[in-house]
N, C-alpha and C positions, 0 to 999 in steps of 0.2 A: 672847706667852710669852717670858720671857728666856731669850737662849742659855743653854745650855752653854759653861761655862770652863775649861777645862785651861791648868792653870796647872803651869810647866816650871823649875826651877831652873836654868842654864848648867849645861855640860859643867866639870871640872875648869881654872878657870884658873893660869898661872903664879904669880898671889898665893896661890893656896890650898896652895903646896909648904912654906909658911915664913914666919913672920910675918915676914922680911926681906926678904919681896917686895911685903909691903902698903906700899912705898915705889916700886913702878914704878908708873908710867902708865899706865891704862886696857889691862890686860894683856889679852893673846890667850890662848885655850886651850892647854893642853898636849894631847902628843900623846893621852894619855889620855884627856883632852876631849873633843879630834875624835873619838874611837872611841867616847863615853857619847853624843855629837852623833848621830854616824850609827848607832847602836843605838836609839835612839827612832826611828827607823825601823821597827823589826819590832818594837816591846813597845809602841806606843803603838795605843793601841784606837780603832778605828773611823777610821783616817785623812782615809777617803773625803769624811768628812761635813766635814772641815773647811773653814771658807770665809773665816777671817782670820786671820792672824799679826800677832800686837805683841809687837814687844820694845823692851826698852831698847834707846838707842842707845849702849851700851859694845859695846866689838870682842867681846869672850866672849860676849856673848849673842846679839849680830848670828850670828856665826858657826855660835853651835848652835842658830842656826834655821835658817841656810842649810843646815848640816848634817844636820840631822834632818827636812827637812822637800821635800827637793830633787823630789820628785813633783807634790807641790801648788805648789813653782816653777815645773817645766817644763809644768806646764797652766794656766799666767796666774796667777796668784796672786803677789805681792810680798806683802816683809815690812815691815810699816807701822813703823816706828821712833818711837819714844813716848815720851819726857825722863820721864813721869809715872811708868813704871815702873821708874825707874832705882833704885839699891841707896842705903841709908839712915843713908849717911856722908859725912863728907866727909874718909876716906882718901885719896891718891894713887890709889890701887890703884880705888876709886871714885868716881873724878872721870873723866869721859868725856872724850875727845877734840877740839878744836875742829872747828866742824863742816865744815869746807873740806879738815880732815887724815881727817875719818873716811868722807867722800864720797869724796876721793881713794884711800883704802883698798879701799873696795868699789865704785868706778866701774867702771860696765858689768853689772853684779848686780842682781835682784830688786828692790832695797830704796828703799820712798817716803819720802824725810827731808820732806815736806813741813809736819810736825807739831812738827820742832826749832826752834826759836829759836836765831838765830846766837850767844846767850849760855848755851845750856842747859847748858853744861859751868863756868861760875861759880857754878852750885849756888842762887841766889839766892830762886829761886820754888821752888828742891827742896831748900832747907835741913835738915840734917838733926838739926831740934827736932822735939821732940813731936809741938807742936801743930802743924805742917807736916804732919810726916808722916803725922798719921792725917788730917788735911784732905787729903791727897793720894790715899790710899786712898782717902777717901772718896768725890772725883771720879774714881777711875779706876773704882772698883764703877760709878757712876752711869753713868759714860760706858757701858762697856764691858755693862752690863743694859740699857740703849736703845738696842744697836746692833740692826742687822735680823739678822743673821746668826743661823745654827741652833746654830754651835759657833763658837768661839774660841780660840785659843791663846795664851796670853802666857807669853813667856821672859822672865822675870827674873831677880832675887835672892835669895839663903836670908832675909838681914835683911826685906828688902819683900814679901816674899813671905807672910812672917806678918804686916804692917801689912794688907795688901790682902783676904787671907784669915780675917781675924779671930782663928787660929790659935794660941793661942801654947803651945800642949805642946810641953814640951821646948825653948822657945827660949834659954832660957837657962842656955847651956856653955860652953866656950873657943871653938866655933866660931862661936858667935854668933846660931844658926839649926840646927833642928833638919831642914832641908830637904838631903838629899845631893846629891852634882853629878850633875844630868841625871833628878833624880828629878820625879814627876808626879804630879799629883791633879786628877779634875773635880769641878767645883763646880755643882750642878744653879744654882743662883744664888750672887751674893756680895752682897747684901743684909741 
């Protein structure tokens, strides 16, 4: 039987104050973030049963797993960091970190980078054309419906998040994505 997918939008990052911020770097959450982060805490259903975390490896979304999810940390669980579900531009603002600045960021923490490629932040194989991006979807449904696991979590993107989920009501607004910060949905499959 294929898991369950709960699929997590980030918490509020610093890009999302001002389109003058879709010119920083792989931004971190605002404080507002960190408090949508640790609020999936108590409004996210059925904790217990969770037995994977992926997220993009961008800082905002690293963080509001580490954030949201710090129980299923301190009981062996790491958070699997995933290039495949990273966000579906090639803004500043979503272009990820190089992966030696983004280890050294959270060295000592949860998080398995064994899935990066030391290039995943030149956008090359996550180009964000089309045809890329729903070929990406379409390997991360595949992947992520033949994992063993019962339930799954992936924190992503508002943009990727409708690529992955097939979703697209309401995607298209000024924000790009009809997905809120830190908002949620499972997916009995993504198929």
């Amino acid at each position: 039987m294929p898991p369950i997918i709960h699929c997590v939008r980030h918490g509020q990052g610093v890009h999302n104050l001002s389109y003058a911020n879709h010119d920083l770097p792989d931004p971190e959450l605002t404080p507002l973030g960190e408090e949508q982060a640790q609020a999936l805490t108590t409004r996210f259903p059925e904790l217990a049963n969770i037995e994977l975390i992926v997220s993009s490896p961008l800082q905002r979304t690293i963080q509001t797993a580490l954030l949201a999810f710090p129980l299923k940390l301190q009981a062996g669980l790491q958070v699997l960091a995933w290039p495949e579900v990273q966000e579906a531009s090639a803004l500043i603002c979503d272009t990820g970190s190089h992966l030696p600045d983004i280890k050294a960021r959270f060295c000592g923490l949860p998080i398995d980078f064994s899935l990066v490629e030391p290039d995943w932040h030149l956008k090359g194989k996550s180009a964000p054309t089309a045809a890329r991006l729903l070929e990406r979807a379409q390997l991360a449904r595949q992947w992520l419906s033949e994992r063993p696991e019962a339930e799954i979590v992936v924190i992503s993107h508002g943009c990727f998040l409708h690529f992955l989920t097939d979703d697209w009501v309401n995607a298209i607004n000024p924000q790009a994505t009809a997905w809120a910060n830190a908002e949620f949905h499972a997916l009995a499959r993504l198929d």
